[in-house]
N, C-alpha and C positions, 0 to 999 in steps of 0.2 A: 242770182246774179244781179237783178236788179236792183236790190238794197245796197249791194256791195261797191256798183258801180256808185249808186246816187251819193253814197258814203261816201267813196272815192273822191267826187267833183265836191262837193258841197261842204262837206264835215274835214276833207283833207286835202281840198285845193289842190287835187293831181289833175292832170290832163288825160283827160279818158279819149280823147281822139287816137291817142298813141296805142298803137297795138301793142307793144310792149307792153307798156301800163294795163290795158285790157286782160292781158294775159296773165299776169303777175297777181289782179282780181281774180280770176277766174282759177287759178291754180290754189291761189288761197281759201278760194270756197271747197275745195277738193272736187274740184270740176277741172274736163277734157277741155284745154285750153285751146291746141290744136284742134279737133272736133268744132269746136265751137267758131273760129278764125273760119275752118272752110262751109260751114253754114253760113254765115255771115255774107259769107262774099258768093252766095247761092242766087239766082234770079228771082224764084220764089221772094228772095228777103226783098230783093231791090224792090218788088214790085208791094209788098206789105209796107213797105217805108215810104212809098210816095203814095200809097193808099192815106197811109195815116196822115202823111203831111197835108194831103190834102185836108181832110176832117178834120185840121187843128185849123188851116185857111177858114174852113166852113164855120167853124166853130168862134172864130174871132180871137185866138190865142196868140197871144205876142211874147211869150216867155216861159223859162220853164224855173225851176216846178212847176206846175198850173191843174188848180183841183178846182173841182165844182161840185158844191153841196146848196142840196135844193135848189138849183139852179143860178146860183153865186157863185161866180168865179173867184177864187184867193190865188193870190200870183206872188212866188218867190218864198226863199226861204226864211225871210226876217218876217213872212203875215202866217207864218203855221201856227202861229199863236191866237189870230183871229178865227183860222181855223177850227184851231181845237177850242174854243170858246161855242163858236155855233155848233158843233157837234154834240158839246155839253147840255146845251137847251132843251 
């Protein structure tokens, strides 16, 4: 689901806020779309979401994509290029 979505936002410019659109991924993967809509909106999740956003505050992350290799940050989809150059190394 997470390729799909990143797909979704980055490679074809949809609005993945939309549940609609979430759903439409999600059905496309041949994935329970409904299933997935009421996990989502589970407290469990809320509380993993503001887990994380916190660790991205701690972390100094201001954008997403956002990878770190050997401890270098590369931010955004136009530097996966810088990326995959140090990875090459």
């Amino acid at each position: 689901m997470t390729g799909g979505v990143l797909r979704a936002r980055w490679a074809e410019e949809r609005d993945i806020a939309d549940p609609a659109t979430l759903g439409a991924i999600a059905d496309g993967l041949g994935l329970d779309a409904a299933a997935i809509a009421a996990r989502a909106d589970s407290p469990g999740i809320a509380a993993d979401y503001e887990a994380a956003t916190q660790r991205a505050i701690d972390g100094q992350v201001f954008g997403v994509p956002w990878y770190v290799y050997r401890g270098e940050p590369f931010w955004g989809q136009d530097r996966l290029d810088f990326l995959a150059r140090a990875l090459s190394k």
